[in-house]
Every structure is written in structure tokens, then in C-alpha cells.
C-alpha positions as CSV (number, residue, x, y, z in Angstrom):
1,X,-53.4,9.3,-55.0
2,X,-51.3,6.5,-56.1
3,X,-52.3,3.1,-55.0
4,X,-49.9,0.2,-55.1
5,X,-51.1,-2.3,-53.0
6,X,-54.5,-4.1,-51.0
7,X,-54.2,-5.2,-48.1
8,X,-57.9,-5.7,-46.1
9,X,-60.7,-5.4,-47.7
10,X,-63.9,-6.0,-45.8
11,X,-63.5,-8.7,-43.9
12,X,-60.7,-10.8,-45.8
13,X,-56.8,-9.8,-45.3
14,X,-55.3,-10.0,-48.4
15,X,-51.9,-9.3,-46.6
16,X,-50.8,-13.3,-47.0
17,X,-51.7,-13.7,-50.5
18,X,-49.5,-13.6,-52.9
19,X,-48.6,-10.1,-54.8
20,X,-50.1,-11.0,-58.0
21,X,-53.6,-11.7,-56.5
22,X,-53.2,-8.6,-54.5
23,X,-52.8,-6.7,-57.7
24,X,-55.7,-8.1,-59.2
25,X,-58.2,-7.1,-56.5
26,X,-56.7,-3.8,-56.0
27,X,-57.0,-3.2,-60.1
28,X,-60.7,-4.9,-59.5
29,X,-61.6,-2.1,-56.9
30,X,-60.3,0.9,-58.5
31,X,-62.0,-0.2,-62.2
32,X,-64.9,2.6,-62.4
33,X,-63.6,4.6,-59.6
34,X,-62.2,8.0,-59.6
35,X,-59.8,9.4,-61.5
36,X,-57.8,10.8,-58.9
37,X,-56.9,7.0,-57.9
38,X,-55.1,5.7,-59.8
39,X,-52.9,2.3,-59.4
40,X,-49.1,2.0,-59.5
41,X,-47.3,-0.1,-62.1
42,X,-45.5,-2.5,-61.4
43,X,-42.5,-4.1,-63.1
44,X,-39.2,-6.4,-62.7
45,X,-38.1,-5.4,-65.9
46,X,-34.8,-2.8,-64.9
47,X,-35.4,-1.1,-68.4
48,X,-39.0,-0.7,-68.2
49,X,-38.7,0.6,-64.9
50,X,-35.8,2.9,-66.4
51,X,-38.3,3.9,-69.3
């Protein structure tokens, strides 16, 4: 499973916040989790993307 995005998590919608906090607290719930989950990178670099 690829995940690339949080949006609620208990009782707080993260939906509003910006991206970059959303990143943080979805790499802050997978840390120590399975293997099989794995997040998505992310980049607004076109060559990096193209690499």
C-alpha cells in the first residue's frame, strides 16, 4: 500500500492544513509500522520526478 496523504486522524482533520504538515504526520504514523505501508514521495522537482 502506498500512502500519500493524511487526512483525519482521531479526532483532528488534517484536511485544512497545509501539505507539508500533512506529510509530516502521515511520515510520523507510518515510522515503525509495517513494511507493506509505505509513504509516497513527493517532489516539485520535473527531473527528480523524471528520475
Amino acid at each position: 500500500m502506498a500512502a500519500f496523504d493524511v487526512l483525519p486522524v482521531g479526532d483532528t482533520d488534517w484536511r485544512p492544513k497545509r501539505y507539508e504538515e500533512r506529510q509530516g504526520r502521515l511520515l510520523d504514523l507510518l515510522d515503525g509500522g509495517p513494511l507493506a505501508i509505505r509513504p509516497v514521495p513527493v517532489t516539485a522537482d520535473v527531473a527528480t520526478a523524471l528520475d
